[in-house]
C-alpha positions in Angstrom: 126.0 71.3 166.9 129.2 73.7 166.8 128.9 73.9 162.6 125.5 75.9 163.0 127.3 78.1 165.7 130.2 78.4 163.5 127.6 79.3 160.3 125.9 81.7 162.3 129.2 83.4 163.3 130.5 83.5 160.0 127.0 85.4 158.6 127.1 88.1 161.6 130.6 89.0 160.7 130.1 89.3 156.9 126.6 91.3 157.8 129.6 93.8 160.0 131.5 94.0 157.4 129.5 94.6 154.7 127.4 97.1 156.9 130.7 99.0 157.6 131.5 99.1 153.7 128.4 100.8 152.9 128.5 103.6 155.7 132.3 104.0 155.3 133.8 103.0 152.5 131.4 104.3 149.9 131.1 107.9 151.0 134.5 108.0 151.2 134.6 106.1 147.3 131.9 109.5 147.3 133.7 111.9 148.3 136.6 111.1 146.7 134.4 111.6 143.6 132.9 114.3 144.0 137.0 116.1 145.1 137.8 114.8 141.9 134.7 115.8 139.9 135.3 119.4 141.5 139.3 120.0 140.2 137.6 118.9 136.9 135.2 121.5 136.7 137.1 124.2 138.0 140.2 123.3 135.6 140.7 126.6 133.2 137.5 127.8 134.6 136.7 131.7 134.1 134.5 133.2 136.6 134.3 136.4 134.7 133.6 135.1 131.5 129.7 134.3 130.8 128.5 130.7 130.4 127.7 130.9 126.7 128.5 128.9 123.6 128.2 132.4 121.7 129.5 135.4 122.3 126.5 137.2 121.3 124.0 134.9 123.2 121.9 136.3 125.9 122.1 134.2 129.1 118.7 133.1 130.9 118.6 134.1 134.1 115.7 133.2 136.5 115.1 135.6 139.3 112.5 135.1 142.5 112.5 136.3 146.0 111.0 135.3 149.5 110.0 138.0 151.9 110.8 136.8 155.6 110.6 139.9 157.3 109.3 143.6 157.0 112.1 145.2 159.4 111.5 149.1 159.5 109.6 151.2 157.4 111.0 154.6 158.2 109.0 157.6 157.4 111.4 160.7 158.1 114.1 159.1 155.9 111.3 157.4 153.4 113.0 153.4 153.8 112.4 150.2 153.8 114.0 147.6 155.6 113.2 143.9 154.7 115.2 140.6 155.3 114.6 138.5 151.4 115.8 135.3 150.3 117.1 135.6 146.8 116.4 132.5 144.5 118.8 132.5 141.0 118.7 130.2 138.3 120.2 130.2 135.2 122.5 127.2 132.8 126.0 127.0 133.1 127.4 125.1 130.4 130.9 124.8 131.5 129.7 123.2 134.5 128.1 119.7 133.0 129.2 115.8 133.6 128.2 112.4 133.4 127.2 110.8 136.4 128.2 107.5 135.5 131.9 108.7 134.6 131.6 110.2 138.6 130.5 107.8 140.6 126.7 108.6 140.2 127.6 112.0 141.4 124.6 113.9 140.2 124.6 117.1 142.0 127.4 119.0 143.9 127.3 122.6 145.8 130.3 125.1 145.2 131.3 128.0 146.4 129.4 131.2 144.8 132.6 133.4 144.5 134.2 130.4 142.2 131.8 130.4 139.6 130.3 132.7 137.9 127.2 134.5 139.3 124.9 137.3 137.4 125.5 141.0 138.7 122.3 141.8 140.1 121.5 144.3 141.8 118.7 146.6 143.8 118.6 149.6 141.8 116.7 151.9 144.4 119.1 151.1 147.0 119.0 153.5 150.4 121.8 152.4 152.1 124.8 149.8 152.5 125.6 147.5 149.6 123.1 147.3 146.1 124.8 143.9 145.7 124.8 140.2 147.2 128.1 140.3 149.5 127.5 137.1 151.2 129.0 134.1 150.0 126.4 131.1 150.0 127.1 127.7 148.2 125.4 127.3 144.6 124.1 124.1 143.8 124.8 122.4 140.2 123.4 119.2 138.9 124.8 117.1 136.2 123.3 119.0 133.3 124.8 122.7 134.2 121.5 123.5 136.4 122.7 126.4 139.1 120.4 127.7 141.8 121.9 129.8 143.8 119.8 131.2 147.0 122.1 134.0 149.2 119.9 135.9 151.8 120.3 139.6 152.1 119.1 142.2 153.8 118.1 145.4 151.6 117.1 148.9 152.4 115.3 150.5 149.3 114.0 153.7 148.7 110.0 154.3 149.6 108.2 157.9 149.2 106.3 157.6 152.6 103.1 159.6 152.2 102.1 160.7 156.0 98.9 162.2 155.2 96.6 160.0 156.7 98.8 158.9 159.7 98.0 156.6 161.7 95.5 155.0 159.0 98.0 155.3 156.1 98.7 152.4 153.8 101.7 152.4 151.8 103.1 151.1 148.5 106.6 150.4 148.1 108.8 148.8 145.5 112.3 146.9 144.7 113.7 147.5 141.7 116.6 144.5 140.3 118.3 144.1 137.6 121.8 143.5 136.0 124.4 146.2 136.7 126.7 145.9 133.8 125.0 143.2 131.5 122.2 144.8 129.6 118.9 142.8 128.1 121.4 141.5 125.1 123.6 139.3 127.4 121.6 138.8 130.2 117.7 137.8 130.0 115.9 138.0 133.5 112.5 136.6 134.2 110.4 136.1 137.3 110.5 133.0 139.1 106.6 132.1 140.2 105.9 131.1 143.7 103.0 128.9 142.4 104.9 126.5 139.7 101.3 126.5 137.9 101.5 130.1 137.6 102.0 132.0 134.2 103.3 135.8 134.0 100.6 137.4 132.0 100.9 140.4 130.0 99.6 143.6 130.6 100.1 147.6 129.2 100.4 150.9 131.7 99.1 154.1 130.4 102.1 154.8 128.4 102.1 151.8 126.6 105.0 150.3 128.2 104.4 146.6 128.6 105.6 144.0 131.3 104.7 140.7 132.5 103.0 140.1 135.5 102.7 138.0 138.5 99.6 138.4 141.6 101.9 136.5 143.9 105.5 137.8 143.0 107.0 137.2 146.1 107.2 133.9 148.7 105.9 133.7 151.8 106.5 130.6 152.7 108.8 131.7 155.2 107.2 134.9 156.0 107.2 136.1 159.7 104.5 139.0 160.2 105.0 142.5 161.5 103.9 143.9 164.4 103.0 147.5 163.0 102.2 146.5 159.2 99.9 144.3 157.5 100.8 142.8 154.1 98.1 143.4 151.5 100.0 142.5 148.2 103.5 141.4 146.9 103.2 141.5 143.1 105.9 141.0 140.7 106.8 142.8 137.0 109.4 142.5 134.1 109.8 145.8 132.5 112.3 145.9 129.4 113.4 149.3 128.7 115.6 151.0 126.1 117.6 153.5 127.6 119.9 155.6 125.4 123.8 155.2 125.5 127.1 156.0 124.8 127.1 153.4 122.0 123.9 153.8 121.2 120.6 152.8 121.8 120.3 149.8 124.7 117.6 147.5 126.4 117.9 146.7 129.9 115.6 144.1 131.3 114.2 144.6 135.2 112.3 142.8 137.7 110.0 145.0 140.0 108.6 144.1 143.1 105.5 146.0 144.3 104.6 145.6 148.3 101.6 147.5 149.5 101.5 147.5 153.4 98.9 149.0 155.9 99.3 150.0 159.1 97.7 148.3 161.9 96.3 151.1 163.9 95.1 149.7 167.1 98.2 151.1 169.4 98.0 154.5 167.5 94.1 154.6 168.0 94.5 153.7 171.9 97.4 156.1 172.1 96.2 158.9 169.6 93.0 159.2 168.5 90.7 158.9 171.5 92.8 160.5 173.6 92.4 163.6 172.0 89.2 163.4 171.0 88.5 163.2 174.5 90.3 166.6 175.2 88.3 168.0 172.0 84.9 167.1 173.0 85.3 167.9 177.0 85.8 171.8 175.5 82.9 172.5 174.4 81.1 172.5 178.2 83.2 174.8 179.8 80.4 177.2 178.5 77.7 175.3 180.8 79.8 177.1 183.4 78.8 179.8 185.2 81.3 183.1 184.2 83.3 182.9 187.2 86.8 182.0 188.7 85.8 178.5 188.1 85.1 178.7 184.5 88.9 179.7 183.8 90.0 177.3 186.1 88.2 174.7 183.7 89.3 176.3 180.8 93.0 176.3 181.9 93.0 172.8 182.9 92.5 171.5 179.7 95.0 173.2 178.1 97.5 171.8 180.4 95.9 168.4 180.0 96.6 169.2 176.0 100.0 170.3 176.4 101.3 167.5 178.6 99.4 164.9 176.2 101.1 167.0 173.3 104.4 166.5 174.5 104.1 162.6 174.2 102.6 162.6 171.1 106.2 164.1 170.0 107.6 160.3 170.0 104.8 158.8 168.1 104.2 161.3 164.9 106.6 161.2 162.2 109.0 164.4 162.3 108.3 165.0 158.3 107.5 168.4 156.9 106.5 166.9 153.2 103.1 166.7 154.1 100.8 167.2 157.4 99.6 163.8 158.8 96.0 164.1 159.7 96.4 163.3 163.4 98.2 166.6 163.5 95.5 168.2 161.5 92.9 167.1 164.1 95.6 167.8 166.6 95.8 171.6 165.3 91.8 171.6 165.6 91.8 171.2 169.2 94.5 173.3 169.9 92.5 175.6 168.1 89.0 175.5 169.7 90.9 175.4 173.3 92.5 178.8 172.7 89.2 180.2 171.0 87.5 178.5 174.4 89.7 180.7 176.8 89.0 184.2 174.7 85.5 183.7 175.2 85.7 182.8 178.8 87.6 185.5 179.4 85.2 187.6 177.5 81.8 186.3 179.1 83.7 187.0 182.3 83.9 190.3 181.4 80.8 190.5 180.7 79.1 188.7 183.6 80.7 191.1 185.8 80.0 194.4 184.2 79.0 197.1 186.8 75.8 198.6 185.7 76.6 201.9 184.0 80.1 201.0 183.1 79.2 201.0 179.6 76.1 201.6 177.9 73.9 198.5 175.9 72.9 199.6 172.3 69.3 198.8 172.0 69.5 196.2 169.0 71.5 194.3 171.8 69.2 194.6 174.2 66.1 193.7 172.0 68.4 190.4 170.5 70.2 189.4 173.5 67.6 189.8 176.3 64.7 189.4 174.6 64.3 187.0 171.9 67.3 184.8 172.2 66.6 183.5 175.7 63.4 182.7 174.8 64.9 180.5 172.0 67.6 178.9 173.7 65.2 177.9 177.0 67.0 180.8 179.0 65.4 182.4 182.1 64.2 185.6 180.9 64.0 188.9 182.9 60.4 189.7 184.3 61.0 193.5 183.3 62.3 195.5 180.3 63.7 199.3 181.3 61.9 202.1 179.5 63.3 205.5 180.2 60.6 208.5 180.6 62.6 211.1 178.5 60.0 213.9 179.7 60.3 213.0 183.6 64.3 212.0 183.6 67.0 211.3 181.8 69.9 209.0 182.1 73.6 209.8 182.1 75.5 206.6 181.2 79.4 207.4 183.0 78.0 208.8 185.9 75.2 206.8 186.7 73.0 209.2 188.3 69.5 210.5 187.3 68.3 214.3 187.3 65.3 215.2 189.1 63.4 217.5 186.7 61.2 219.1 189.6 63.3 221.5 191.2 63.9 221.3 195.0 65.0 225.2 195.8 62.1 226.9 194.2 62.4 230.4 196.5 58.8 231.7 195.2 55.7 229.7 195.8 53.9 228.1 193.2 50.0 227.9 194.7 49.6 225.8 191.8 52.3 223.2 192.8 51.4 220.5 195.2 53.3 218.5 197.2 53.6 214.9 196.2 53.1 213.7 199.7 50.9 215.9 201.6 47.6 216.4 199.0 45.9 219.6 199.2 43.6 218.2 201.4 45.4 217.7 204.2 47.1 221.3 203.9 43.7 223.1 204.0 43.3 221.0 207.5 45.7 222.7 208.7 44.2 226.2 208.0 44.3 229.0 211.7 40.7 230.3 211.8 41.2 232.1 214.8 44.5 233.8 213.9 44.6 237.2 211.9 45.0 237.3 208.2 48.7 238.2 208.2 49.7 235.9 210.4 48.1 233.3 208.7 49.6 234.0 205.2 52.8 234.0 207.1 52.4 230.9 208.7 50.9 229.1 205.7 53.9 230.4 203.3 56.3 228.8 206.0 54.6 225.5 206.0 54.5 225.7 202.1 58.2 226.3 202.2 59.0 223.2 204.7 56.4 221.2 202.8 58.5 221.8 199.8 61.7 220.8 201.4 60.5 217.7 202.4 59.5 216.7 199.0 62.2 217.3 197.5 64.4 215.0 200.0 62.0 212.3 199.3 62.2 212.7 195.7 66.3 212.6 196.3 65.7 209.5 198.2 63.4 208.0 195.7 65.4 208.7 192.7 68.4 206.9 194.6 66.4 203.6 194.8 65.0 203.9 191.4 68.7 204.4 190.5 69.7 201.3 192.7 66.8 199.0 191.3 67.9 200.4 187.9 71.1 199.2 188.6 70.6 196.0 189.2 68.2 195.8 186.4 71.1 196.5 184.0 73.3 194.4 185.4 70.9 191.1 185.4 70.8 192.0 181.4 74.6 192.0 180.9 74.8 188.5 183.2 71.7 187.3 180.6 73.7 188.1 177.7 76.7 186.9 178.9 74.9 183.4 179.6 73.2 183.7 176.2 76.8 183.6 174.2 77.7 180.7 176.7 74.9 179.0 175.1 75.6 180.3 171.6 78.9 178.9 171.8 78.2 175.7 173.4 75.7 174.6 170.6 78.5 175.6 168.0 81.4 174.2 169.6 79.8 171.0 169.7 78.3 171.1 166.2 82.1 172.3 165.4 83.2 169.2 167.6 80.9 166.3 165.9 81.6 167.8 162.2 85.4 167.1 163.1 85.0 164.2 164.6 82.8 163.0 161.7 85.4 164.3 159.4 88.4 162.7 161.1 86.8 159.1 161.2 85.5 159.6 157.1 89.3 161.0 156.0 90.7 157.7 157.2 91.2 155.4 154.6 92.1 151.8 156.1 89.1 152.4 158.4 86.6 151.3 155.8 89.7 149.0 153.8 88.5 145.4 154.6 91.0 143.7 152.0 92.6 140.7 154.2 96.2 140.8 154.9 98.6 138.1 153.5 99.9 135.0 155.6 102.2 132.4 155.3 101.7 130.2 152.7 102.5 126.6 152.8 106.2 126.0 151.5 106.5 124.7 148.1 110.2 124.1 148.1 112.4 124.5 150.8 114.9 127.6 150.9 118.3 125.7 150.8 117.7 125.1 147.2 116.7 121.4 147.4 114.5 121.4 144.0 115.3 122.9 140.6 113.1 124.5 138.4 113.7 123.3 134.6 115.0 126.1 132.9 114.3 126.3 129.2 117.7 125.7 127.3 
């Protein structure tokens, strides 16, 4: 039985050996290949020369992007921040083989700053580098197919329009295209996310036309933002003559359009009912009675405003192009909280006018105390004043009223009677028994006290009727003082609810139900691992 064994030993160590040959020897038959194919195609190889049989021959260059990220938007400075993944293809002539002379090499990946690579750049660059700086490997198949796939980060140029902050939506765009190689030498078109999609042609208003693509950018690897929602990434070649030194020249440009709203649930928490709050509380500090405590009201909203206004500071964009319309709405209750104090402070005045202090025309009196209550459900008064012009008249400054019936008449008046003792009672009083003189006498003295006494009561009675008028005058100021309390309420909150109404229909991406883009499933992955057949 030892020649099985032996058998059996022999075919486990050719199995080793031939296992060990095919993990160790061929990739290093592979490598050694693939070093060799590389010093062949980088012998007398110019990386500043085109890769073009002719001269005159435009080169076709495929461009595409994927958006990963939308970084920063920044209003005050009007940029946009976003993280792309370029995708570059074009046909490299130079850089061809036959796999069978190579080993079955098909496909190798060299360094981008050894061959040569298109100049393109982002011609409404903000800040840092228009160019690709990083240096990514390129990968080249057999037949002189490059893709070359560098990430970047790019911070374009975006005119930020602010005036419907915090429900804004904003379109922005990212202009590439070749730096020193016009549309002659180098031929750009868009690379389509969708391999079954087909630029289509269309015409602007000035008769400029392009080719365009719905879904210009990827998002297969797309992560979303946290204040913006993607609503479209379209994609169009312009070609445009521009005139030179050497005449007229066409340069050929690839335009990506992003339109972006912002999600406005933290600004609507933060912002909007916040101060709507502060708005509509105004309006009731006229339910208050004109008093200390009606100020005190009025004064502690304002603070509430300012101290709310001075953390609104972080959150609005510090632009001056254009007035956001948070701070329009912000202006409007700054507005109707000073207007609120003034006619506090004025009701006030009002309320607690002494009675004679000044006088009330009569078209006031007639509006204010006696058909406005009735209108608004006020309390009216049970009395109106009349003034007797023929028995008294009324001095406003002074306040007091002139008795008309003189008090220190020195010669009797038979005819005059006393308004408290009738002329009954004095004939009661009559002396039968006493003799004539001394009865004129006596009666003439008890005329003259008679007199005296009624004209102390008429002082006395003039002072209440000028105390009860008084106080008469005084309920009508506090009347029409509560009467513009309710004037004003009803039109602050009219004033109130039209702004509110306003605010809420001026806000655009309130009524914009268009859904926001998500990541798509990947068609390719980003390190280049498919190829797109170029036309040749």
């Amino acid at each position: 039985m030892w020649i099985p064994q032996r058998i059996f030993r022999c075919s486990y160590l050719v199995l080793q050996f031939a296992i060990l040959f095919i993990f160790n020897i061929l990739p290093i038959r592979a490598n050694k290949h693939t070093t060799q194919l590389l010093e062949n195609l980088m012998t007398d190889y110019n990386k500043a020369v085109r890769p073009v049989h002719n001269a005159s021959d435009a080169l076709k260059v495929k461009f595409g992007a994927n958006l990963c990220r939308l970084i920063d938007v920044d209003e005050v400075n009007q940029v946009l921040t976003t993280s792309l993944w370029l995708e570059m293809q074009w046909y490299d002539k130079k850089l061809t083989w036959n796999p069978s002379d190579w080993g079955g090499v098909e496909y190798v990946h060299i360094p981008s700053d050894q061959i040569w690579i298109p100049d393109i750049v982002l011609y409404n660059n903000a800040d840092g580098e228009p160019h690709i700086t990083i240096t990514s490997l390129a990968k080249i198949d057999h037949h002189g197919r490059v893709v070359w796939q560098p990430p970047s980060i790019y911070k374009s140029f975006c005119p930020i329009n602010i005036k419907y902050f915090p429900y804004d939506w904003q379109t922005c765009e990212m202009k590439f295209g070749g730096w020193s190689n016009d549309g002659e030498t180098l031929d750009l078109y868009q690379i389509p996310v969708d391999v079954n999609d087909e630029p289509q042609k269309k015409q602007q208003e000035d008769g400029v036309e392009f080719l365009y693509l719905e879904k210009g950018l990827g998002l297969s690897f797309y992560h979303e933002s946290a204040e913006w929602d993607l609503l479209s990434a379209t994609s169009s070649r312009y070609a445009q003559i521009y005139p030179g030194c050497c005449g007229q020249q066409y340069y050929i440009d690839i335009k990506y359009r992003i339109i972006i709203r912002r999600k406005a649930i933290f600004f609507t928490v933060t912002l909007t009912i916040p101060c709507m709050l502060i708005a509509n509380i105004t309006p009731f500090v006229f339910l208050i009675l004109p008093n200390e405590h009606k100020m005190t009201y009025s004064i502690s909203v304002l603070v509430a405003f300012s101290v709310f206004y001075l953390v609104l500071i972080d959150l609005i964009p510090p632009t001056s192009l254009s007035l956001s319309l948070i701070g329009v709405y912000l202006l409007f209750t700054l507005l109707i909280i000073s207007v609120s104090i003034i006619l506090s402070v004025v009701t006030i005045n009002m309320y607690r006018k002494q009675a004679f202090s000044s006088e009330m025309p009569h078209w006031q009196r007639w509006l204010f105390v006696q058909r406005l209550p009735k209108l608004l459900r006020l309390k009216t008064l049970e009395h109106s004043l009349e003034f007797d012009d023929a028995s008294e008249t009324t001095t406003p400054r002074t306040g007091s009223v002139s008795v008309t019936a003189s008090v220190t008449q020195k010669h009797p008046n038979p005819n005059n009677s006393s308004p408290v003792f009738p002329p009954q009672r004095l004939r009661l009083l009559s002396l039968v028994q006493m003799d004539e003189a001394l009865k004129q006498r006596c009666v003439a003295d008890n005329l003259d006290l008679f007199r005296k006494i009624a004209g102390h009561l008429k002082i006395i009675s003039a002072h209440f009727h000028n105390q009860q008028m008084e106080s008469k005058i005084t309920e009508e100021w506090q009347l029409m003082s509560l009467v513009i309390d309710r004037i004003f309420l009803i039109l602050f909150l009219a004033v109130s609810m039209a702004a509110n109404i306003m605010f809420i229909y001026n806000s655009p991406t309130l009524f914009d139900d268009r859904p926001s883009l998500i990541p798509s499933a990947a068609h390719k992955p980003l390190s280049g691992g498919t190829i797109n057949v170029l036309d040749t």
